[in-house]
N, C-alpha and C positions, 0 to 999 in steps of 0.2 A: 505586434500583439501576440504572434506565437513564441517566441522569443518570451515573454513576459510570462506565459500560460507556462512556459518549458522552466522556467526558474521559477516559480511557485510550487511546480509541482515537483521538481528536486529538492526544493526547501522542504516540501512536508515529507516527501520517503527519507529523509535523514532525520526527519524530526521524530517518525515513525520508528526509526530503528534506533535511534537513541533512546526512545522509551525504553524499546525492550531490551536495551543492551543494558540499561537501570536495573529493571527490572529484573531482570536473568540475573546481576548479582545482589539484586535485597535478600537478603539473611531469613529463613521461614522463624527462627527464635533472635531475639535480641539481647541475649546472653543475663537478662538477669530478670528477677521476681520467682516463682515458683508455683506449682501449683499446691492448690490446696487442698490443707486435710480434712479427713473426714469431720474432725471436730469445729473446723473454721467453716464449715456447710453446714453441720446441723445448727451452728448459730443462728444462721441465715437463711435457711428452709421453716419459718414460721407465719406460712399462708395457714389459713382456715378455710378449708371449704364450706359452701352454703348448706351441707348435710350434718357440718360439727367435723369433719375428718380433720386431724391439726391442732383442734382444742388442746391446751394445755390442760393439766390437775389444775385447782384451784376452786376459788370459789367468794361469792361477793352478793352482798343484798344491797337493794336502796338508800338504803339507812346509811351503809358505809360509804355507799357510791358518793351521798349528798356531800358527806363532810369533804372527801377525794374533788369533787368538783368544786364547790367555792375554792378551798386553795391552790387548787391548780387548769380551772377550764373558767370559771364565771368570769376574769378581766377580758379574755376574749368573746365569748357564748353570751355574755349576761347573765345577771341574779341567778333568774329559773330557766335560763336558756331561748330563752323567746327575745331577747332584748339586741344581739349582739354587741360589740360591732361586727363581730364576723360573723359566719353563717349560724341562719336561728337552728336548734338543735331540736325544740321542741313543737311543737303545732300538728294537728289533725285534719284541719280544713284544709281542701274540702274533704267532708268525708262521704261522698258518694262520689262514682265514676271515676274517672283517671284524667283528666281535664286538661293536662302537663303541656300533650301535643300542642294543643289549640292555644294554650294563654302560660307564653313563658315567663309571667312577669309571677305566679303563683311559684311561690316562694315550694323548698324543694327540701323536705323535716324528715328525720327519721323516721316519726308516725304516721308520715300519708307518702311517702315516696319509695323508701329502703324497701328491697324487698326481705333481705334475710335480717335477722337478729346479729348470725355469726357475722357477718357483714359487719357494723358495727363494732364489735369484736375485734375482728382482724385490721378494721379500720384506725380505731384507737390505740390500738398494742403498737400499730407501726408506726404513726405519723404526730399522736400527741404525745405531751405538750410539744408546738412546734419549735421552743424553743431548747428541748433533747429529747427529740423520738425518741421513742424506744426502752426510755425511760420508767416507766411503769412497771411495777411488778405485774405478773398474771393476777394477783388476789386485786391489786388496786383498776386492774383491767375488767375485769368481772364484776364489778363492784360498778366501778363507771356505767358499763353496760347495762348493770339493773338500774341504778338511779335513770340512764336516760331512758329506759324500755316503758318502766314505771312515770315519768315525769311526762309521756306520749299515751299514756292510758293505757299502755298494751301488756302491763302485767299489774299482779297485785304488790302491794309496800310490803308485804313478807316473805315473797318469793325468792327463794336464794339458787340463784345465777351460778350450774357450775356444768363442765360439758358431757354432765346428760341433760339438762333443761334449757339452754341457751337456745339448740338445735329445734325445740319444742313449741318455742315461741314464732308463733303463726303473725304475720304481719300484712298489715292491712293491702299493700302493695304488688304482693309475691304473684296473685295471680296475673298479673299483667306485666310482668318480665318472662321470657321464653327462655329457660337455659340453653348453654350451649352446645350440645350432641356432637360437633364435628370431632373425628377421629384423628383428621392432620394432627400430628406433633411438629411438624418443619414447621417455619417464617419462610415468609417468599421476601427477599429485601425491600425493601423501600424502592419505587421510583425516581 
């Protein structure tokens, strides 16, 4: 039995130092890609904060947004966006309280759930259509965003959507998300 405990435990201190004798020669660079310029970043730095900070120029009303949406969101969203097959975009109910907690089966709309407009925004510009994000110009971006804001009751069919009004629009939702104050800028890794 000691004998067995004493070659187990020689197996693992060479198993041990074979790691690190690996690991003492991995390379900290793997000799190729490069980093990136400043203009392959500003590509790529097009978040929107919930204040408008990030808005692009531009500009887009309901009107524009409609046409923008039948031919490119209505075969997934549906007709007026309430049909899918994929997620409804449009709906208010319920419109009292916050109900979400308690009954996850209440379906979850731009007009009773989102809290920011820019949200929305920033949402669309990165991720529709999914068949090439990113895809959308800013004007057809903004345009979308009034048709859906408009099609959820939460703006008027003349309001034209551009980043000084986007940030404006008060959504029914917002009071019942808590922004997030923490100062960390580190990640703690994953467990």
């Amino acid at each position: 039995m000691t004998r067995t405990r004493g070659a187990v435990g020689l197996a693992s201190l060479l198993v041990v130092l074979l790691a690190a004798a690996i690991a003492a020669q991995t390379p900290t660079r793997f000799g190729f890609g490069r980093p990136a310029t400043p203009e392959e970043i500003a590509r790529l730095d097009i978040d929107v904060m919930p204040d408008g900070t990030g808005l692009p120029p531009g500009r887009g009303t309901p009107a524009e947004g409609a046409t923008i949406y039948a031919s490119k969101c209505a075969a997934c969203h549906g007709k007026t966006g309430r049909e899918g097959p994929n997620d409804v975009l449009v709906g208010r109910a319920p419109t009292e309280g916050f109900p979400f907690s308690q009954d996850p089966a209440l379906r979850h709309t731009i007009g009773n759930y989102w809290p920011y407009a820019t949200t929305v925004f920033d949402y669309v510009r990165r991720a529709m259509p999914p068949t090439s994000p990113g895809s959308l110009t800013d004007n057809e971006v903004y345009a979308l965003t009034a048709f859906l804001l408009h099609a959820n009751e939460l703006i008027a069919s003349d309001l034209v959507m551009d980043r000084s009004t986007l940030p404006g629009v008060k959504m029914p939702a917002r009071e019942h998300f808590v922004p997030d104050a923490r100062t960390q800028t580190t990640r703690k890794p994953p467990l």
